[in-house]
C-alpha positions in Angstrom: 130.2 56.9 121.1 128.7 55.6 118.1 128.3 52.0 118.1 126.6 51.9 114.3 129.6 53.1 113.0 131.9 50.2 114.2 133.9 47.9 112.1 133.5 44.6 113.0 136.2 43.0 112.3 138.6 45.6 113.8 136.7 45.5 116.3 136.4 41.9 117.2 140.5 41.9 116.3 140.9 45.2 119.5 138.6 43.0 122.0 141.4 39.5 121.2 144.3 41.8 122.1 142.4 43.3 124.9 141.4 39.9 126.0 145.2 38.3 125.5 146.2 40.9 127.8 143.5 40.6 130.2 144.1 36.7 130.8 148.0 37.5 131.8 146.8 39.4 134.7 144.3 37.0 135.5 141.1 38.0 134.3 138.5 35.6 132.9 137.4 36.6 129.5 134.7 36.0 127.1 133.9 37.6 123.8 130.1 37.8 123.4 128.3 37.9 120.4 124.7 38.2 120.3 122.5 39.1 116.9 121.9 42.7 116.8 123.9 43.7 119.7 127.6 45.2 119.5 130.6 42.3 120.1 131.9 42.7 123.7 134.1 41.3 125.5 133.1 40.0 128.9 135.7 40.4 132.0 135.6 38.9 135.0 137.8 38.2 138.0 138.7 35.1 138.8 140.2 36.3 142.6 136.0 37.7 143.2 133.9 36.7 140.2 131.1 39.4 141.4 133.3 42.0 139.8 132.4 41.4 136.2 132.1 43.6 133.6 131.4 44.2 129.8 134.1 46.3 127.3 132.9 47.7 124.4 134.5 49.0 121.3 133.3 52.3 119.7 134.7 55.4 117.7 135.4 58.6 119.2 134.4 61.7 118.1 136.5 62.0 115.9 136.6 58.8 114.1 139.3 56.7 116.5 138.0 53.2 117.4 138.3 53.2 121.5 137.4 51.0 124.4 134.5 51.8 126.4 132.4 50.5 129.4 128.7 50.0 128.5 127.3 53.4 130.4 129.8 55.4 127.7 133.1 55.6 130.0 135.9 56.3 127.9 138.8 54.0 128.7 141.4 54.1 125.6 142.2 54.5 121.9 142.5 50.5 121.1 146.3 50.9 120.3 146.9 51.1 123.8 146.1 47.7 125.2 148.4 48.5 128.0 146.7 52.0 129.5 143.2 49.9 128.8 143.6 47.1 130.7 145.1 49.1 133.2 142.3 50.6 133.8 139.8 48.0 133.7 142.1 46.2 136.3 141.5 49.1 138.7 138.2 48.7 138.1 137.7 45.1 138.9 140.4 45.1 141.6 139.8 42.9 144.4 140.9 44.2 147.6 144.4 44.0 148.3 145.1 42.8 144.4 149.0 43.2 143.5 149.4 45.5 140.9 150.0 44.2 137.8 
């Protein structure tokens, strides 16, 4: 994960869709920008607000922009919103959360 390497604008355009998608199942979201840091995108649930966490976006190995969690967990390619926010609602699950 190489963070230098990011586009900025594609990324801040993968963390709205991310967050669009997000918000449907419920999530609070917040896209953070701070000078000289990465954009992120701040996630939190509303059902238990102490599970929060911060998606970045990054290139891949070879060169595909992807999602990531800040201690460099894949989670997906950003053209599939779906698979990520699956994920990152597993994650934050609160116990006994329907599934989406």
């Amino acid at each position: 994960m190489n963070r230098e390497l990011v586009d900025t604008q594609a990324a801040h355009e993968a963390l709205q869709s991310l967050a669009a998608e997000l918000e449907k199942r419920r999530f609070s979201v917040r896209l953070r920008t701070v000078e000289g840091r990465p954009l992120s995108l701040i996630v939190t649930n509303t059902a238990a607000p102490v599970l929060t966490e911060s998606i970045l976006t990054a290139p891949d190995d070879s060169g595909a922009l992807w999602y990531w969690f800040p201690w460099r967990a894949p989670i997906s390619r950003v053209d599939d919103i779906t698979a990520a926010a699956d994920l990152i609602e597993r994650v934050l699950a609160e116990v006994g959360r329907p599934a989406s």
